[in-house]
N, CA and C atoms as an extended XYZ file, in Angstrom:
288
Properties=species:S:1:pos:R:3:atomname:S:1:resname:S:1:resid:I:1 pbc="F F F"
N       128.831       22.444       32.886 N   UNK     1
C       130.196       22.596       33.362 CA  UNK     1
C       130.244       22.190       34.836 C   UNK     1
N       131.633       21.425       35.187 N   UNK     2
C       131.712       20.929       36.428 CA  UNK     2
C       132.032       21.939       37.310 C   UNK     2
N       131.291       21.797       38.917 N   UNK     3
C       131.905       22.697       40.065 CA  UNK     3
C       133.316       22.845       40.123 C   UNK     3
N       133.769       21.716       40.027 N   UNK     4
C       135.399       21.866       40.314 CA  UNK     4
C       135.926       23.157       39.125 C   UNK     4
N       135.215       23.315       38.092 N   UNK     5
C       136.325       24.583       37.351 CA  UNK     5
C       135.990       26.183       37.958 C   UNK     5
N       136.820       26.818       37.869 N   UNK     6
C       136.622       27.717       38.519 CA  UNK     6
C       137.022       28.785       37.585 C   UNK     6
N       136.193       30.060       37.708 N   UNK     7
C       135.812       31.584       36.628 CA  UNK     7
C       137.156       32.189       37.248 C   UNK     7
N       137.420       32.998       36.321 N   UNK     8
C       138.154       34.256       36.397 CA  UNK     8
C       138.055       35.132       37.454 C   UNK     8
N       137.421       34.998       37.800 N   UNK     9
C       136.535       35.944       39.453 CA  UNK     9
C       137.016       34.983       40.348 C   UNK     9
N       136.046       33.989       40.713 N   UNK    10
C       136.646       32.685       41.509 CA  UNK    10
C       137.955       33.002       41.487 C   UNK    10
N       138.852       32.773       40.526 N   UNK    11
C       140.615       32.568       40.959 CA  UNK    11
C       140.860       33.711       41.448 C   UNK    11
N       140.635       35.285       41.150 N   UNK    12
C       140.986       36.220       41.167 CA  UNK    12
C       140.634       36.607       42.624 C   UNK    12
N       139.626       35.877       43.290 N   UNK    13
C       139.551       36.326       44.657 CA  UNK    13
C       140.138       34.872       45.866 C   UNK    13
N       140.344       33.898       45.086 N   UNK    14
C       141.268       33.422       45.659 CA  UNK    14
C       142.663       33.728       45.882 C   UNK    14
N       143.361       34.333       44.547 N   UNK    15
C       144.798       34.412       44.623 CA  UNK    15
C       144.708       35.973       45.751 C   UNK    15
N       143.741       36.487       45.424 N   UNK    16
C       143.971       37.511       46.389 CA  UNK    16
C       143.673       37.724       47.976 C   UNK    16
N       143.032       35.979       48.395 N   UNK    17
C       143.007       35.871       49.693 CA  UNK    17
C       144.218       35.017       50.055 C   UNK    17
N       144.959       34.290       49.171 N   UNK    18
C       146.054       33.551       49.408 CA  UNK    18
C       147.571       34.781       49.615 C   UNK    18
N       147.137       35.918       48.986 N   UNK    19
C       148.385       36.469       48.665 CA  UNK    19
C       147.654       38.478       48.905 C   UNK    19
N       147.134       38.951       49.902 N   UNK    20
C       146.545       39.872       50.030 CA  UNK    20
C       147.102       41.305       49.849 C   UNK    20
N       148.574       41.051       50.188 N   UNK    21
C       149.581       42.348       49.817 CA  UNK    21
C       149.977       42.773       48.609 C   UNK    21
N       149.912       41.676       47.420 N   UNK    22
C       149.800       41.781       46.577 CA  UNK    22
C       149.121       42.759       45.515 C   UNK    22
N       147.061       42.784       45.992 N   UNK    23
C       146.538       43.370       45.037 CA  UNK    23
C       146.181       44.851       45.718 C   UNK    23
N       146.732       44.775       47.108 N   UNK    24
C       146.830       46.294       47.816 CA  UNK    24
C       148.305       46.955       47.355 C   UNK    24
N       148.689       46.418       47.437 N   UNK    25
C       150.544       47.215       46.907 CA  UNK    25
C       149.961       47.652       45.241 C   UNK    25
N       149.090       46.659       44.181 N   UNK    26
C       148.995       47.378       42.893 CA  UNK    26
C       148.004       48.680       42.957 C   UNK    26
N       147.222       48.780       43.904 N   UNK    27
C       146.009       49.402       44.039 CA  UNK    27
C       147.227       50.756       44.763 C   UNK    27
N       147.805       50.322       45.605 N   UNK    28
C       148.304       51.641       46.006 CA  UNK    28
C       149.425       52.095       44.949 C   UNK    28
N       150.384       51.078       44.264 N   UNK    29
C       150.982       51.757       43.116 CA  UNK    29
C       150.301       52.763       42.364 C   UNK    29
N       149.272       52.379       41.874 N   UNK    30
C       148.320       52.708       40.339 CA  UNK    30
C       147.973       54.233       41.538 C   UNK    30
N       147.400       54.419       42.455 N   UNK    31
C       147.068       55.619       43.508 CA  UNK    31
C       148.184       56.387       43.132 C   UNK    31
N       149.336       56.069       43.741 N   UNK    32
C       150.588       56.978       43.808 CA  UNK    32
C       151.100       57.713       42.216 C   UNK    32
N       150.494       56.792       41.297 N   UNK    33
C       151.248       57.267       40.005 CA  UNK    33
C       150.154       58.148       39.545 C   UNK    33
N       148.930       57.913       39.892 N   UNK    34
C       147.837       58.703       39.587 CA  UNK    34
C       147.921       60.218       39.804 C   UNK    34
N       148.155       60.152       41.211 N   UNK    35
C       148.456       61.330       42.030 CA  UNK    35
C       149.480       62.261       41.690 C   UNK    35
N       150.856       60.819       40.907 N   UNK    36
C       151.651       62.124       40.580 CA  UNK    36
C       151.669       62.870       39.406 C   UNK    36
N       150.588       62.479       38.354 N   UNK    37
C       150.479       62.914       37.045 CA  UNK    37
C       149.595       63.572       37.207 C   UNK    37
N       148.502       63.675       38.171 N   UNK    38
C       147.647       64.786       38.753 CA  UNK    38
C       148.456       66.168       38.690 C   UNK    38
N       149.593       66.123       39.782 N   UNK    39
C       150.239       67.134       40.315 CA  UNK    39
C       151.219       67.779       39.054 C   UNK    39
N       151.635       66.564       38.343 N   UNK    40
C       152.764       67.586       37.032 CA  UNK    40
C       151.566       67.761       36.065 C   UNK    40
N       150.333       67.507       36.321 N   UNK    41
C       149.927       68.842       35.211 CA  UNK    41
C       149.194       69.677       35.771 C   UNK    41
N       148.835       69.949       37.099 N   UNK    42
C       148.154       70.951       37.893 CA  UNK    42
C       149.846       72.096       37.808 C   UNK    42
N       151.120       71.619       37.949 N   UNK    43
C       152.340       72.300       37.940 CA  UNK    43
C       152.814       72.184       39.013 C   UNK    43
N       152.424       71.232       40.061 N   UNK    44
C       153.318       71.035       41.262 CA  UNK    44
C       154.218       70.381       41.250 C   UNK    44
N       155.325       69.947       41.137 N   UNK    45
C       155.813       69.116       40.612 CA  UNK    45
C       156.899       68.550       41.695 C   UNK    45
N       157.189       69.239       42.425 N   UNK    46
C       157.540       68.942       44.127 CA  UNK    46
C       156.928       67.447       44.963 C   UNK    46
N       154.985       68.163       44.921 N   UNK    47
C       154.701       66.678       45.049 CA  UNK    47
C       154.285       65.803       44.343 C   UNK    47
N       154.509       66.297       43.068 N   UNK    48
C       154.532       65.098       41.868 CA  UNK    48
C       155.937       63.778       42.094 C   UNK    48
N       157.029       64.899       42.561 N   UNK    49
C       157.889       63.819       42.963 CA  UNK    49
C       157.897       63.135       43.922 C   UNK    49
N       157.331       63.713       44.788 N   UNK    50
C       157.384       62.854       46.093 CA  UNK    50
C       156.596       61.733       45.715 C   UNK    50
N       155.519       61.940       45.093 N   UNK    51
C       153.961       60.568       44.608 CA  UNK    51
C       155.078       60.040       43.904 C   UNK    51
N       155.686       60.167       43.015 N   UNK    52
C       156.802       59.084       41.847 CA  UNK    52
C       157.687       58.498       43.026 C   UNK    52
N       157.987       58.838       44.149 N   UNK    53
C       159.191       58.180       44.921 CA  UNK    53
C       158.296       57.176       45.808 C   UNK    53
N       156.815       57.681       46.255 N   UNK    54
C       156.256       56.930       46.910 CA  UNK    54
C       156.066       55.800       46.173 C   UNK    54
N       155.545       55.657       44.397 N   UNK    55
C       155.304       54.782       44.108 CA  UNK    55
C       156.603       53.714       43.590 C   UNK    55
N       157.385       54.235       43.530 N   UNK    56
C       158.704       53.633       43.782 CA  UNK    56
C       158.431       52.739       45.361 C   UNK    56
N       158.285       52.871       46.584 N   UNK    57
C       158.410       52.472       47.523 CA  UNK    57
C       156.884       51.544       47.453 C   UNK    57
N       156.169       51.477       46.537 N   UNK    58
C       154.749       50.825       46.638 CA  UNK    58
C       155.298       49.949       45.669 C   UNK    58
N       155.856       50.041       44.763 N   UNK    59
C       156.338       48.688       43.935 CA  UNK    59
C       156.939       47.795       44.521 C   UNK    59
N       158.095       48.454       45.139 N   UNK    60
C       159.018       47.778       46.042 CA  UNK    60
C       158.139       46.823       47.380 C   UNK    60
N       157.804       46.945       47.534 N   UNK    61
C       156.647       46.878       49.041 CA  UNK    61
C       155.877       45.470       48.185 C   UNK    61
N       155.243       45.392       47.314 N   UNK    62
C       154.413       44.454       45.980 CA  UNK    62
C       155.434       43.194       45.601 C   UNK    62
N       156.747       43.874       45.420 N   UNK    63
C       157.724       42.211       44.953 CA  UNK    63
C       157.795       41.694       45.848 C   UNK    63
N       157.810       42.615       47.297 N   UNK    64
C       158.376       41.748       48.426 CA  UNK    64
C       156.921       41.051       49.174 C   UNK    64
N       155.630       41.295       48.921 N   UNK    65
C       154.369       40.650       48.696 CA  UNK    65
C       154.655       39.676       48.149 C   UNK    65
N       154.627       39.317       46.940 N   UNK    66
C       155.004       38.626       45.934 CA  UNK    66
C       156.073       37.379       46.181 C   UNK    66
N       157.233       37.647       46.827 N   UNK    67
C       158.399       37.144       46.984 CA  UNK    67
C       157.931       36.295       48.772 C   UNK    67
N       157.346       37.027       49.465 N   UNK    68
C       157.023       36.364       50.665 CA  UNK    68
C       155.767       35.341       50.573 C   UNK    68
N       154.890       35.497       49.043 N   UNK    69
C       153.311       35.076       49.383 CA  UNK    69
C       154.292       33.420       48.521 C   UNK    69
N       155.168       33.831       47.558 N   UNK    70
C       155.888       32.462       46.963 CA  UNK    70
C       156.974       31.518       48.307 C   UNK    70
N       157.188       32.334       48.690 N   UNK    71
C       157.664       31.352       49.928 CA  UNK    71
C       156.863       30.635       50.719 C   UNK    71
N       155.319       31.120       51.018 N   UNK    72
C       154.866       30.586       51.782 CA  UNK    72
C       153.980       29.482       51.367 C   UNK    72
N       154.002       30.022       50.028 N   UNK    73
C       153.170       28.749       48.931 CA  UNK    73
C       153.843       27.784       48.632 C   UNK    73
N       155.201       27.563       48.406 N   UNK    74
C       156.288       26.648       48.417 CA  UNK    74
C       156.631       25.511       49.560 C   UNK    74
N       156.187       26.133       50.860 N   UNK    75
C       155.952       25.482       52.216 CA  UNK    75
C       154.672       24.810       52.575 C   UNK    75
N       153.993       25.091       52.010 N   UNK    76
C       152.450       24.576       52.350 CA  UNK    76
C       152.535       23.166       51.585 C   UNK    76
N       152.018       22.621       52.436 N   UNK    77
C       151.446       21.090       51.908 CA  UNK    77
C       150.611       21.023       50.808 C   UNK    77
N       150.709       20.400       49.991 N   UNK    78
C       150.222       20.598       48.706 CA  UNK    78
C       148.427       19.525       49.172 C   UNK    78
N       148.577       18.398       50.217 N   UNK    79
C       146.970       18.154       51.018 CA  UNK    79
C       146.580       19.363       51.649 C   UNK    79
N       147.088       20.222       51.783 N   UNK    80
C       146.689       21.520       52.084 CA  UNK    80
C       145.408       22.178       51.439 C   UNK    80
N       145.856       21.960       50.108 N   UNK    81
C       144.612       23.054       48.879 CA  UNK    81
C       144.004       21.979       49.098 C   UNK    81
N       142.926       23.127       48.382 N   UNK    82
C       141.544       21.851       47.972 CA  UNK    82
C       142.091       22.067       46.673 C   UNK    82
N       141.993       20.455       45.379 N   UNK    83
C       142.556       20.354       44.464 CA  UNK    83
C       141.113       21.305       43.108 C   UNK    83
N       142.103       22.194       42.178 N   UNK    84
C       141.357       22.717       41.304 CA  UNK    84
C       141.778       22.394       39.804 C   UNK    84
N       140.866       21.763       39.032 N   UNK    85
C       141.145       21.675       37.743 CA  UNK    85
C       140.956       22.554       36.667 C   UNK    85
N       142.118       23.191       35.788 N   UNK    86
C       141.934       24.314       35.061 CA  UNK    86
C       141.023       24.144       34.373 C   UNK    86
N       140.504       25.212       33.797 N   UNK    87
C       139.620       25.277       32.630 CA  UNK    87
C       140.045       24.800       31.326 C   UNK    87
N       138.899       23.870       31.086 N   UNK    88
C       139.878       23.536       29.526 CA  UNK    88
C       139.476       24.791       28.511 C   UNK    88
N       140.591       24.894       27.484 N   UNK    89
C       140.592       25.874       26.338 CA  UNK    89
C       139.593       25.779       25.705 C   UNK    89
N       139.345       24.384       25.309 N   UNK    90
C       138.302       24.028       24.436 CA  UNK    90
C       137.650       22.812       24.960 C   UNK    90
N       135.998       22.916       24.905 N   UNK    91
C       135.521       21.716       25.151 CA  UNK    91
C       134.590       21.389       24.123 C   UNK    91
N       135.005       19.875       23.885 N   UNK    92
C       134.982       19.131       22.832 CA  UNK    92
C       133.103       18.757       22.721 C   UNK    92
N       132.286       18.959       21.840 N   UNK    93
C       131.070       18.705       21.342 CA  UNK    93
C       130.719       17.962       20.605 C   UNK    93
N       129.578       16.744       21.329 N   UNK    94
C       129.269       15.747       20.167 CA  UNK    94
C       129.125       16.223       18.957 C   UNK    94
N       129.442       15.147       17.941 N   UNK    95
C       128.588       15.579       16.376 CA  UNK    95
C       127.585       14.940       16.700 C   UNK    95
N       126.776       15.732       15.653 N   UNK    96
C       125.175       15.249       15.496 CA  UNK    96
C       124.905       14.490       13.978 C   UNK    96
């Protein structure tokens, strides 16, 4: 297999150096919702809501990641990237 294709890992730590608010806003979502299903079954449920409103404000915080990392990818010079060729689905094998 050629250098130019690139693993699941490879992309996954690219898109997340191209776009970094992104996989911190899901990491802090998935935290906040954690926290608040912690608290409604410990019976707090006070700051169970507050964790549900925070993660409300961590989603929100993620589109606008999302929405700013597509603007800035839209502006960039496309001689900019270094060019990557997807993985093919299937690669084709001599017969014998």
């Amino acid at each position: 297999m050629s250098s130019a294709y690139e693993s699941t890992i490879q992309r996954l730590k690219r898109k997340s150096m191209e776009q970094p608010w992104v996989p911190l806003g899901c990491v802090l979502t998935i935290g906040a919702f954690l926290s608040a299903y912690r608290n409604f079954r410990t019976g707090s449920r006070e700051q169970g809501v507050v964790m549900l409103r925070y993660r409300v404000a961590f989603q929100g915080l993620t589109v606008v990641g999302i929405l700013l990392g597509s603007a800035i990818a839209t502006t960039t010079k496309d001689s900019d990237r270094p060019p990557i060729k997807p993985r093919p689905a299937f690669e084709s094998t001599p017969e014998n």
